[in-house]
CHARMM internal coordinates of N, CA and C (Angstrom, degrees):
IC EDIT
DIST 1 N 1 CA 1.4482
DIST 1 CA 1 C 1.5197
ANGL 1 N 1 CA 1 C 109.74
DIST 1 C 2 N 1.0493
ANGL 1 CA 1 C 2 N 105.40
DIHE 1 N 1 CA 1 C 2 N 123.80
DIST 2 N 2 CA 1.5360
ANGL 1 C 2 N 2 CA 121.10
DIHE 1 CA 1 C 2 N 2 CA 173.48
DIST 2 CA 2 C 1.9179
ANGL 2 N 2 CA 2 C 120.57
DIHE 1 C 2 N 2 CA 2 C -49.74
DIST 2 C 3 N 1.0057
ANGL 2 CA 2 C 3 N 148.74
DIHE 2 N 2 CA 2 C 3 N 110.18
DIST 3 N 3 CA 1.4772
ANGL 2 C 3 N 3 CA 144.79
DIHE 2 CA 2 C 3 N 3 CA -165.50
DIST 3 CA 3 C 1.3962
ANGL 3 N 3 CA 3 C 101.91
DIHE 2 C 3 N 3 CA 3 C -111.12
DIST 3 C 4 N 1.7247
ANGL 3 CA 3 C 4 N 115.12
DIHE 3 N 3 CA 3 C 4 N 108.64
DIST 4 N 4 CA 1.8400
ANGL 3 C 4 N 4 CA 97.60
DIHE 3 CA 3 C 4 N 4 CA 167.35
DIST 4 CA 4 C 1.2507
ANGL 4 N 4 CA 4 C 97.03
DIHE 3 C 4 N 4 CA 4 C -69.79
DIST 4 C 5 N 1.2864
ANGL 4 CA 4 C 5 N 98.96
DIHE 4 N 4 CA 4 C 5 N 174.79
DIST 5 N 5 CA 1.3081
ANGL 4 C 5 N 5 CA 140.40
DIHE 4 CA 4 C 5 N 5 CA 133.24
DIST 5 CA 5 C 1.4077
ANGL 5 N 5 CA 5 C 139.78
DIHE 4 C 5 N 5 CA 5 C -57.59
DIST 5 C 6 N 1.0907
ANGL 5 CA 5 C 6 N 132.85
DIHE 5 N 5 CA 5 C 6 N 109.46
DIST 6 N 6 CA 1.6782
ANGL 5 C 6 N 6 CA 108.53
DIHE 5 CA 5 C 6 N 6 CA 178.24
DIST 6 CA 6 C 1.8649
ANGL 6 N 6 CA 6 C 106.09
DIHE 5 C 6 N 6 CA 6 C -138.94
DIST 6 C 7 N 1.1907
ANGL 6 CA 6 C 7 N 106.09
DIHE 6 N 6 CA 6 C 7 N 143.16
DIST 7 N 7 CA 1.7434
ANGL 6 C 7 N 7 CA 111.61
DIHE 6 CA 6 C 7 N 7 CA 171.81
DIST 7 CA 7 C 1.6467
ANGL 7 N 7 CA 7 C 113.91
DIHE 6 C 7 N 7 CA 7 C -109.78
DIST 7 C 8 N 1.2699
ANGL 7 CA 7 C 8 N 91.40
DIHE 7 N 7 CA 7 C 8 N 112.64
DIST 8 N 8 CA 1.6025
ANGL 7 C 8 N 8 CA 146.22
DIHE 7 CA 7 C 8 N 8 CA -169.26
DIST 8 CA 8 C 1.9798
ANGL 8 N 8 CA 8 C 102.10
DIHE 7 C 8 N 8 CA 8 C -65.63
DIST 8 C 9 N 1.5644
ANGL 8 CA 8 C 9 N 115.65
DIHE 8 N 8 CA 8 C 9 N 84.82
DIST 9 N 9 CA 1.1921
ANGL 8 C 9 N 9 CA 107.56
DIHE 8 CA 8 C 9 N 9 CA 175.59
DIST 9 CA 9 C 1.3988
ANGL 9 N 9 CA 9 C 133.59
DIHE 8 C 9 N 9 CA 9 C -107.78
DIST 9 C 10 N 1.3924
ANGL 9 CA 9 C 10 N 133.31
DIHE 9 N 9 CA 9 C 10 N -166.38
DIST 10 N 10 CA 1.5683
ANGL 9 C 10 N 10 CA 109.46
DIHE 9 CA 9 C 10 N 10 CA -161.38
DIST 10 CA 10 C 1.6425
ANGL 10 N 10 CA 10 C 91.19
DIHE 9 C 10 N 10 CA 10 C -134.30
DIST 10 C 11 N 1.5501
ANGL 10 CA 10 C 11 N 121.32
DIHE 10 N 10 CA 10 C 11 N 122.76
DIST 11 N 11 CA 1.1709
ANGL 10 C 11 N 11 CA 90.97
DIHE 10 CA 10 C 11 N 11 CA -171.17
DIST 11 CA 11 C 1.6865
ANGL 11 N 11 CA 11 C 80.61
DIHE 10 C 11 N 11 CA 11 C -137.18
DIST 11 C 12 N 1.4900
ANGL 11 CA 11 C 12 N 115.15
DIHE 11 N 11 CA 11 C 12 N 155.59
DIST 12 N 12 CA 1.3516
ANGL 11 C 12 N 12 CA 121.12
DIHE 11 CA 11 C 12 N 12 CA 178.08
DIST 12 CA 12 C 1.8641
ANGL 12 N 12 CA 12 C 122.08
DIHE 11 C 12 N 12 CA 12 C -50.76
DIST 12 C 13 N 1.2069
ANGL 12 CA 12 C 13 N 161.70
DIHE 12 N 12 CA 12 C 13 N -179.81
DIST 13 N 13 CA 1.0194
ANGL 12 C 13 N 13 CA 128.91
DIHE 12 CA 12 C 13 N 13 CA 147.80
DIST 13 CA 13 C 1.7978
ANGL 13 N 13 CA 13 C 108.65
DIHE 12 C 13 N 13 CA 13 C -116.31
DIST 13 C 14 N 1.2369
ANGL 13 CA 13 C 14 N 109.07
DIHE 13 N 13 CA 13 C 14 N 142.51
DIST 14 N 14 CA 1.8601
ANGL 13 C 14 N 14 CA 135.33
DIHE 13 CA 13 C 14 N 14 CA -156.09
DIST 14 CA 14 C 1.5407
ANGL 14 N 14 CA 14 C 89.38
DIHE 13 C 14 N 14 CA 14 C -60.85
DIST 14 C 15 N 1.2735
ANGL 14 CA 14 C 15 N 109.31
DIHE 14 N 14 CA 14 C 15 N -50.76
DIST 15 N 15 CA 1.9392
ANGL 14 C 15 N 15 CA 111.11
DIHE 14 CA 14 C 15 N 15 CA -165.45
DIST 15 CA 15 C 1.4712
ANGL 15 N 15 CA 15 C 102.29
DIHE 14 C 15 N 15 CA 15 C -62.35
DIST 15 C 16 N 1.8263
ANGL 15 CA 15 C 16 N 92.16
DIHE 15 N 15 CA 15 C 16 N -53.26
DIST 16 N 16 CA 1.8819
ANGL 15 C 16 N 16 CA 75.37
DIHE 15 CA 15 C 16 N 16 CA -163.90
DIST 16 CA 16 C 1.4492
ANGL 16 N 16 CA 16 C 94.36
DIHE 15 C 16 N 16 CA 16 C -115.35
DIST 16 C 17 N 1.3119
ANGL 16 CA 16 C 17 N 130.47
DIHE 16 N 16 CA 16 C 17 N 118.30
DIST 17 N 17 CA 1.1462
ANGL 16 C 17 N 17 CA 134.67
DIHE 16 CA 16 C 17 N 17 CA 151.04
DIST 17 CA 17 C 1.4372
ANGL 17 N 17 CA 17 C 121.04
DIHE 16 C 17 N 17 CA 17 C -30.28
DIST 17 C 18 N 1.4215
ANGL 17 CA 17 C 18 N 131.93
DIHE 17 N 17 CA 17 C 18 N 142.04
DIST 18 N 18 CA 1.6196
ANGL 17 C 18 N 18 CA 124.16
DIHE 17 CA 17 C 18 N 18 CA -163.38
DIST 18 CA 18 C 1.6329
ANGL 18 N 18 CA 18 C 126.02
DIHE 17 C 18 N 18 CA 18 C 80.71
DIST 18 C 19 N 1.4294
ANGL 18 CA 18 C 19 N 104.15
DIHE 18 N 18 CA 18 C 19 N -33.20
DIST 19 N 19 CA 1.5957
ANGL 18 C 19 N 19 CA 100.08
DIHE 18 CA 18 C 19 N 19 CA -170.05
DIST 19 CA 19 C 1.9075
ANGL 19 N 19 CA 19 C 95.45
DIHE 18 C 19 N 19 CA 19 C -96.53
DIST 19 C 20 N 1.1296
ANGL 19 CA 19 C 20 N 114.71
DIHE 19 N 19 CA 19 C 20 N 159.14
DIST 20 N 20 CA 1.5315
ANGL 19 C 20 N 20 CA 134.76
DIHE 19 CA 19 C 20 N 20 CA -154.30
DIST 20 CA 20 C 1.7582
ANGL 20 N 20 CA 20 C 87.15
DIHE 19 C 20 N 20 CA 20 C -131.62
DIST 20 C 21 N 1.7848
ANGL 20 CA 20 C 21 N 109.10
DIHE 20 N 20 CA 20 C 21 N 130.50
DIST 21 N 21 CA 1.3319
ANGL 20 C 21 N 21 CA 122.73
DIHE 20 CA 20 C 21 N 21 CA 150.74
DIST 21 CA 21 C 1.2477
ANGL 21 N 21 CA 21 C 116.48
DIHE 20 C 21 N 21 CA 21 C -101.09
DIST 21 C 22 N 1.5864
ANGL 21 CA 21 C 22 N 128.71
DIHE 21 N 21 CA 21 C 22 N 155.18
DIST 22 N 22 CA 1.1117
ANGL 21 C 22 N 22 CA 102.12
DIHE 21 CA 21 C 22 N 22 CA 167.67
DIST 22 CA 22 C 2.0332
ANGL 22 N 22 CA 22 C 90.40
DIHE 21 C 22 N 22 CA 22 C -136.51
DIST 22 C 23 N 1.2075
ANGL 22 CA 22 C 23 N 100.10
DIHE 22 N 22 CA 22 C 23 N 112.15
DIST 23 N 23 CA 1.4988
ANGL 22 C 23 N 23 CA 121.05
DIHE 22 CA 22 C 23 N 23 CA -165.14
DIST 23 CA 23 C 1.8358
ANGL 23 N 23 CA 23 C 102.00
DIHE 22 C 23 N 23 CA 23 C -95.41
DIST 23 C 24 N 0.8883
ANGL 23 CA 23 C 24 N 99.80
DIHE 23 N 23 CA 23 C 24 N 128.67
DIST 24 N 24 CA 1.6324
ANGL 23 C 24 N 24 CA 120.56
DIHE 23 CA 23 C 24 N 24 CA 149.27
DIST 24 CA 24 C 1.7994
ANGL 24 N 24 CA 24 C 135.32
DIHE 23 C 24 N 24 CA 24 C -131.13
DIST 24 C 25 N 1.6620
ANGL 24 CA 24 C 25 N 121.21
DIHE 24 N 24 CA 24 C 25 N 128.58
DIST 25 N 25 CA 0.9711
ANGL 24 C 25 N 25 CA 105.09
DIHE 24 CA 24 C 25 N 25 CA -144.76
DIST 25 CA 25 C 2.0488
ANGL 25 N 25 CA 25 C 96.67
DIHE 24 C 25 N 25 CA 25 C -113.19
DIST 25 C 26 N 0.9921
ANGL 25 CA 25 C 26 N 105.65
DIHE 25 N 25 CA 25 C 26 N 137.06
DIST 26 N 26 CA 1.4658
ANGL 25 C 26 N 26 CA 96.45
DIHE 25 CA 25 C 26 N 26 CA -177.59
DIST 26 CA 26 C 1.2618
ANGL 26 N 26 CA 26 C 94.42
DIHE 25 C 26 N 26 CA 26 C -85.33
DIST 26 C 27 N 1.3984
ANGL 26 CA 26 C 27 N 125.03
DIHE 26 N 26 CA 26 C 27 N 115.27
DIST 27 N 27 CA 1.2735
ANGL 26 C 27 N 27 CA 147.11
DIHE 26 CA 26 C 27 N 27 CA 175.47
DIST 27 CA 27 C 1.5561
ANGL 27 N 27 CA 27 C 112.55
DIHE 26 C 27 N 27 CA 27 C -91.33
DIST 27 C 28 N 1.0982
ANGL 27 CA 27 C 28 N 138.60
DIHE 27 N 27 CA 27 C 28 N -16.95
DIST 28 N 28 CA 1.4760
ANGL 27 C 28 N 28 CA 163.06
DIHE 27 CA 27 C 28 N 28 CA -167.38
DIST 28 CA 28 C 1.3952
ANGL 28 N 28 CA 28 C 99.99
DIHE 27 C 28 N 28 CA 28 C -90.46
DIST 28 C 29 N 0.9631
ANGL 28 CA 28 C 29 N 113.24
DIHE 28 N 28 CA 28 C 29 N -46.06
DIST 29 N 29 CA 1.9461
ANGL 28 C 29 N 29 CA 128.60
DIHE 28 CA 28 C 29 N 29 CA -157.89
DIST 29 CA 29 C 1.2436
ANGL 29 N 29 CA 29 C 104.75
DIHE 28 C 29 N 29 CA 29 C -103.95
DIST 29 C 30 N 1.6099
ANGL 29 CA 29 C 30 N 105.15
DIHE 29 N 29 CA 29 C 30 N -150.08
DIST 30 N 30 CA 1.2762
ANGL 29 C 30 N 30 CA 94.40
DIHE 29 CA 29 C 30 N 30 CA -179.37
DIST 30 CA 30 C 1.7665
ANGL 30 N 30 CA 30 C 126.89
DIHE 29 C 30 N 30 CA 30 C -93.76
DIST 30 C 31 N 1.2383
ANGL 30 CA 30 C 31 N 107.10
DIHE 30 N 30 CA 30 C 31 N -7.22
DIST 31 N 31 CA 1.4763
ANGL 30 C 31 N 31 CA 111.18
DIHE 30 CA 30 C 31 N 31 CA 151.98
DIST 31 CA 31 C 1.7262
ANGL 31 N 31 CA 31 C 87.08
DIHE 30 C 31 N 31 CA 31 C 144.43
DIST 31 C 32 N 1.2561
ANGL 31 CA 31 C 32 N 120.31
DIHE 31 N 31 CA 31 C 32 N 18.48
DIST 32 N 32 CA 1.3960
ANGL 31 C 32 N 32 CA 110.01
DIHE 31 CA 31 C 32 N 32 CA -168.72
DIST 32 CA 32 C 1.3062
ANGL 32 N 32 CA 32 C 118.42
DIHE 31 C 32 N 32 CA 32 C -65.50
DIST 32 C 33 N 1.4287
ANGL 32 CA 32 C 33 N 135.12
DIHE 32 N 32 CA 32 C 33 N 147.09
DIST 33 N 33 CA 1.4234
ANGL 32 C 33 N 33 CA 123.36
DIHE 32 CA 32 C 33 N 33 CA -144.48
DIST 33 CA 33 C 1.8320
ANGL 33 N 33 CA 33 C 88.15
DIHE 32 C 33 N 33 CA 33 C -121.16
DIST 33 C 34 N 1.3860
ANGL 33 CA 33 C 34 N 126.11
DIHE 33 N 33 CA 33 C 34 N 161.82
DIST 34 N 34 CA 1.3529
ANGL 33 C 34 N 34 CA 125.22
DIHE 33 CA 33 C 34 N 34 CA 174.52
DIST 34 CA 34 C 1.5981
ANGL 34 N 34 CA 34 C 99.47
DIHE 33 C 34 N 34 CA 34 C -131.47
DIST 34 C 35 N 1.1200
ANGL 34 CA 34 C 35 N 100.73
DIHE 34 N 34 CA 34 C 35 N 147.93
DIST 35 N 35 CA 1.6355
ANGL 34 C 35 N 35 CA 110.60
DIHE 34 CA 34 C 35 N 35 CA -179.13
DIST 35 CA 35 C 0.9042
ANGL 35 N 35 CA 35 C 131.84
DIHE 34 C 35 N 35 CA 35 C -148.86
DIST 35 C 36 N 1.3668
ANGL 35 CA 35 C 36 N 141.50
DIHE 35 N 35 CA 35 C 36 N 116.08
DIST 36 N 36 CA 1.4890
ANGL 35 C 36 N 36 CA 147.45
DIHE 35 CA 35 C 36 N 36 CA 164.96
DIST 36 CA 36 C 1.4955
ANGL 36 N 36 CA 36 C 122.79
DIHE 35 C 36 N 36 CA 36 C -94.54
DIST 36 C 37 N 1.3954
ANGL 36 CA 36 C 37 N 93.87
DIHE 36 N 36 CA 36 C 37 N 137.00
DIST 37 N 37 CA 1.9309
ANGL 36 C 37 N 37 CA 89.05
DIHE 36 CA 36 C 37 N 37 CA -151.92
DIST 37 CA 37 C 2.2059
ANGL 37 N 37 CA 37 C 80.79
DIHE 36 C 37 N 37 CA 37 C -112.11
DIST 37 C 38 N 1.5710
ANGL 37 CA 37 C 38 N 109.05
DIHE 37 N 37 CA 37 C 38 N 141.89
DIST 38 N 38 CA 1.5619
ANGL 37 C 38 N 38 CA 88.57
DIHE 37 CA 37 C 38 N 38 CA -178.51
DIST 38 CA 38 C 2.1616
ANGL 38 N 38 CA 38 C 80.51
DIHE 37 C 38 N 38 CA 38 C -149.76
DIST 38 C 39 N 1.4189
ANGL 38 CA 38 C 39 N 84.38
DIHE 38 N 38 CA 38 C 39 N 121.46
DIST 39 N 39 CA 1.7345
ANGL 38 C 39 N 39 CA 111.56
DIHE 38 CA 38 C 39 N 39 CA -172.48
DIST 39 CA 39 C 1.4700
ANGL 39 N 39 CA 39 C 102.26
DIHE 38 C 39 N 39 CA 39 C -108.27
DIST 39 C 40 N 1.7589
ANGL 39 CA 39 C 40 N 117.13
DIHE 39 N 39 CA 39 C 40 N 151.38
DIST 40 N 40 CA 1.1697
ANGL 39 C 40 N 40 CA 118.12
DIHE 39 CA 39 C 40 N 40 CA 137.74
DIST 40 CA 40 C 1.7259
ANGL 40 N 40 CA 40 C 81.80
DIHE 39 C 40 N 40 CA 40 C 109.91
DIST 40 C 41 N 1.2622
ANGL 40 CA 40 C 41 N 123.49
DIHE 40 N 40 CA 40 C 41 N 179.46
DIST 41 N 41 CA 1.6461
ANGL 40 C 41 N 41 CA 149.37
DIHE 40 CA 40 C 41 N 41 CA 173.05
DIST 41 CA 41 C 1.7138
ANGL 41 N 41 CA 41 C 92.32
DIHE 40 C 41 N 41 CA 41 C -35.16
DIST 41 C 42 N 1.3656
ANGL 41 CA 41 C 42 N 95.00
DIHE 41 N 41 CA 41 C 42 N 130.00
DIST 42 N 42 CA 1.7271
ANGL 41 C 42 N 42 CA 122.68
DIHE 41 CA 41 C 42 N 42 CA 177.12
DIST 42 CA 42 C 1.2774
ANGL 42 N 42 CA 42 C 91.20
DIHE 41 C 42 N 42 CA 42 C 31.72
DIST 42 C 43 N 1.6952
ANGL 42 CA 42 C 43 N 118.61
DIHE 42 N 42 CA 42 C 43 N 84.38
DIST 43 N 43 CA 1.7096
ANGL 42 C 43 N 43 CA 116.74
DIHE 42 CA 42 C 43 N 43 CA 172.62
DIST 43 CA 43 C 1.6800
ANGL 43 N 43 CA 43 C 90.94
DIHE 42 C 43 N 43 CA 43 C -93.12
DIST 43 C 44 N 1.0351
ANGL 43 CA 43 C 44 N 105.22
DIHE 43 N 43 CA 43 C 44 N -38.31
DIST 44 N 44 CA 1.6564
ANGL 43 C 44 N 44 CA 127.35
DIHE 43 CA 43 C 44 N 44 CA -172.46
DIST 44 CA 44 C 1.6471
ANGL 44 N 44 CA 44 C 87.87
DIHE 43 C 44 N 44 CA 44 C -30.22
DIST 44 C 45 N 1.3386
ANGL 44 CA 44 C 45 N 94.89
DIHE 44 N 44 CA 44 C 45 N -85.72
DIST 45 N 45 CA 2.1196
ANGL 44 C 45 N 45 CA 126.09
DIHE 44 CA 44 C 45 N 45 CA -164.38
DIST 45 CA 45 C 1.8796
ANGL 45 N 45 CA 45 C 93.68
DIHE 44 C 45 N 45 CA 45 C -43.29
DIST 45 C 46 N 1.3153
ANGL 45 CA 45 C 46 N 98.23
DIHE 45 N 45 CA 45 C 46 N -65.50
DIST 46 N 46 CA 1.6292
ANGL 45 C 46 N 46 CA 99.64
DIHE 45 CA 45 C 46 N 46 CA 175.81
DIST 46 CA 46 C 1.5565
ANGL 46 N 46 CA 46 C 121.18
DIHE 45 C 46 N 46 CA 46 C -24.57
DIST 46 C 47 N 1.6612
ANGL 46 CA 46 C 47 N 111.29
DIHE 46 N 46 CA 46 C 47 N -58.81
DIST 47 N 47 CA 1.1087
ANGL 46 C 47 N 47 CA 109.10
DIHE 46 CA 46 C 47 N 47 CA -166.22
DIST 47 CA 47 C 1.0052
ANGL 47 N 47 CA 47 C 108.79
DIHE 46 C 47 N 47 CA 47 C -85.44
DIST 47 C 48 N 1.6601
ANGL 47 CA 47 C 48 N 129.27
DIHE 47 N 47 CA 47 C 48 N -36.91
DIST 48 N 48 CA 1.6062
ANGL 47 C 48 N 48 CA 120.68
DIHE 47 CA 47 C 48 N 48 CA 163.19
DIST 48 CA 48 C 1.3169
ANGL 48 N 48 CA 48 C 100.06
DIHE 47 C 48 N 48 CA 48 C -33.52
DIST 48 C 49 N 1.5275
ANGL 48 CA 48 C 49 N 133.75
DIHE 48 N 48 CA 48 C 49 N -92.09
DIST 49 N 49 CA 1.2105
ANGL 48 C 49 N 49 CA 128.04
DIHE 48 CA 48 C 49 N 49 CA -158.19
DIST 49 CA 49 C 1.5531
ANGL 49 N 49 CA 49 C 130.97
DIHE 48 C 49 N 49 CA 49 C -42.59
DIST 49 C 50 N 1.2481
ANGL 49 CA 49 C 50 N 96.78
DIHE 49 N 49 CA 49 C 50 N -22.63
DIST 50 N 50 CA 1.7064
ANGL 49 C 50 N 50 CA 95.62
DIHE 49 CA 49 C 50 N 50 CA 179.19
DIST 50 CA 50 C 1.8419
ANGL 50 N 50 CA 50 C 98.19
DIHE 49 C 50 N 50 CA 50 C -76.63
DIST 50 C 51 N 1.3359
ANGL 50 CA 50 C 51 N 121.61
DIHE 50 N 50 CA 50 C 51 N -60.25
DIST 51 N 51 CA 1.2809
ANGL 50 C 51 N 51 CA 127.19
DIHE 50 CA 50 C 51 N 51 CA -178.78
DIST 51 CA 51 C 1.4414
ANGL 51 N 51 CA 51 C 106.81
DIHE 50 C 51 N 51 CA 51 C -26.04
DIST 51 C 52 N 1.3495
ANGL 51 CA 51 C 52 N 108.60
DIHE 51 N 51 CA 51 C 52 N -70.80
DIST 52 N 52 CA 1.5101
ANGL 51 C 52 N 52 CA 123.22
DIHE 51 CA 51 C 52 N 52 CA 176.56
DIST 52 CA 52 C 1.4714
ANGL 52 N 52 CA 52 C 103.75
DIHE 51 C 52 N 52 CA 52 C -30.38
DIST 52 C 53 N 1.5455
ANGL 52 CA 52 C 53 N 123.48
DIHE 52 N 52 CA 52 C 53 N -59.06
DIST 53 N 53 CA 1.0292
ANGL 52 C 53 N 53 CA 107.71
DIHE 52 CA 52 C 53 N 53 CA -156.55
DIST 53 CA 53 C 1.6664
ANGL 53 N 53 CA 53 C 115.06
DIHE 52 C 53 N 53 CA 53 C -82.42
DIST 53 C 54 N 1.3945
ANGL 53 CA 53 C 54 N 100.05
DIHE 53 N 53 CA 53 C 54 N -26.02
DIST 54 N 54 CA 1.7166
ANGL 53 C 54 N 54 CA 117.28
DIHE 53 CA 53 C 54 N 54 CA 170.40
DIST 54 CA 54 C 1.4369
ANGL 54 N 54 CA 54 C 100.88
DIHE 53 C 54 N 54 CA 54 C -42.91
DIST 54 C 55 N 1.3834
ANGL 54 CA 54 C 55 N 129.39
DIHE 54 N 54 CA 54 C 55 N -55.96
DIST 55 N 55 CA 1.2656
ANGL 54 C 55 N 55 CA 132.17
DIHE 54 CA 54 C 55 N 55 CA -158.52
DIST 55 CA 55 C 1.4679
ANGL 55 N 55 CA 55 C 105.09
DIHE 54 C 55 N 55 CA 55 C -88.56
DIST 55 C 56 N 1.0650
ANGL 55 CA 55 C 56 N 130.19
DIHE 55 N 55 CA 55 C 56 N -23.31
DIST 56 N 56 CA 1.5988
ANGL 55 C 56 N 56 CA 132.96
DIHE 55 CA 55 C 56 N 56 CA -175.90
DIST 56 CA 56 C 1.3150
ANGL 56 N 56 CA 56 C 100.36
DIHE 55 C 56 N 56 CA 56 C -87.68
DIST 56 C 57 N 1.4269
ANGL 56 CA 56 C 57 N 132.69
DIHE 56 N 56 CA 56 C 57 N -43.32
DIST 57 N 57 CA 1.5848
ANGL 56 C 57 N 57 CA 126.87
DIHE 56 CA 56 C 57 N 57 CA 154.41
DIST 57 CA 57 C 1.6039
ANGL 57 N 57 CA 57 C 112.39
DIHE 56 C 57 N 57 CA 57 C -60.29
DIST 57 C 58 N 0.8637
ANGL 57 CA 57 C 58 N 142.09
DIHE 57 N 57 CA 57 C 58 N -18.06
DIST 58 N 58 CA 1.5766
ANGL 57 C 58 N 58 CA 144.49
DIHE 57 CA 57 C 58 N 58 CA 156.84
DIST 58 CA 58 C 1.4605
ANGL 58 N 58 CA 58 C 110.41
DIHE 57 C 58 N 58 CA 58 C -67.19
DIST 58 C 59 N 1.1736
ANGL 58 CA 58 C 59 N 114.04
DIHE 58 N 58 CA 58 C 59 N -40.22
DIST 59 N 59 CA 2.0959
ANGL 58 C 59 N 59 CA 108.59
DIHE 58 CA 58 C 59 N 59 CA 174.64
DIST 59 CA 59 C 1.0379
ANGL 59 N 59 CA 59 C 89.92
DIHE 58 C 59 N 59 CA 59 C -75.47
DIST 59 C 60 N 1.2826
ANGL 59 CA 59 C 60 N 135.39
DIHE 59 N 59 CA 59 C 60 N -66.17
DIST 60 N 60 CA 1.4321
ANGL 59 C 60 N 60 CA 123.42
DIHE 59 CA 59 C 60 N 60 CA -147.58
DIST 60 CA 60 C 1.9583
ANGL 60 N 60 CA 60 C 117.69
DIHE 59 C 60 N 60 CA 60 C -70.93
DIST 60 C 61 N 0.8311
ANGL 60 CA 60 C 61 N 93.41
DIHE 60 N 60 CA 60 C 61 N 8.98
DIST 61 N 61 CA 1.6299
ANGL 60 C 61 N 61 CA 106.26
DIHE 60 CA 60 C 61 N 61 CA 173.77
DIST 61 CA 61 C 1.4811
ANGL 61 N 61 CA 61 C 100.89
DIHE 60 C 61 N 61 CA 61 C -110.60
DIST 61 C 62 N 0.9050
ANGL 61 CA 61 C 62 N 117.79
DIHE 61 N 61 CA 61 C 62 N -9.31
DIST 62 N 62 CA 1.8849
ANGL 61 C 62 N 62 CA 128.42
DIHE 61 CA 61 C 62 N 62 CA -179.43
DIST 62 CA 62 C 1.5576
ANGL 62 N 62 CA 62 C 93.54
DIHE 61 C 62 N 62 CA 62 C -65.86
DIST 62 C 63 N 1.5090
ANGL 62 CA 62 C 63 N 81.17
DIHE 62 N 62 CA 62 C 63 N -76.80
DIST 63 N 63 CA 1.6855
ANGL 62 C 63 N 63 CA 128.46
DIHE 62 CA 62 C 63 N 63 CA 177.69
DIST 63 CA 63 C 1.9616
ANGL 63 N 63 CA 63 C 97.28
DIHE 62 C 63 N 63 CA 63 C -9.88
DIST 63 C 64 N 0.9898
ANGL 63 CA 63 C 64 N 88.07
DIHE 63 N 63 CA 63 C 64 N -84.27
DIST 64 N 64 CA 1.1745
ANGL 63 C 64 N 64 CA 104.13
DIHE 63 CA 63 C 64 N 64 CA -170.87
DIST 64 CA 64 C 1.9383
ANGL 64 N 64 CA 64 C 128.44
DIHE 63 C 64 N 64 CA 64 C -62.73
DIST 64 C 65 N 1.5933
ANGL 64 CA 64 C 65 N 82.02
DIHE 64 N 64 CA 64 C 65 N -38.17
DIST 65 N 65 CA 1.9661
ANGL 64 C 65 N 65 CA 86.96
DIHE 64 CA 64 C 65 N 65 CA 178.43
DIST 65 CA 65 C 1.9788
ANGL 65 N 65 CA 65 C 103.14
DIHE 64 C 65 N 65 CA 65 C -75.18
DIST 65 C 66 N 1.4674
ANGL 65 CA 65 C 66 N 112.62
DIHE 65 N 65 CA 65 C 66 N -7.97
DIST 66 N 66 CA 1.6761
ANGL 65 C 66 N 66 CA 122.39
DIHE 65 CA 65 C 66 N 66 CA -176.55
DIST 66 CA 66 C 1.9085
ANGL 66 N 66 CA 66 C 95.69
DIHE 65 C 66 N 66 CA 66 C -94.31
END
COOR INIT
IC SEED 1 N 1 CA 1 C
IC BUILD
């Protein structure tokens, strides 16, 4: 089975000021979008860090299948 790839970003959200998405879009496929919605005290830091880690588990599967 084939595994994309996708890079995992952090973007503010428009409705509610304060809350953090962190969207990745399967561009390969059929365009299906993934999302993590992170609310409330350091949503900001939260969602950086998850992204970060989405994408650092995404190299490291690079890493390794190269």
């Amino acid at each position: 089975m084939f595994k994309r790839f996708l890079h995992y970003e952090t973007i503010e959200d428009n409705r509610h000021p304060g809350d953090y998405r962190v969207e990745a879009i399967d561009s390969e496929g059929d365009g299906e979008v993934y999302t993590a919605i992170f609310v409330g005290p350091d949503a900001r830091d939260r969602a950086e860090e998850y992204a970060g880690w989405k994408n650092a588990c995404q190299e490291a599967v690079l890493s390794l299948a190269s």
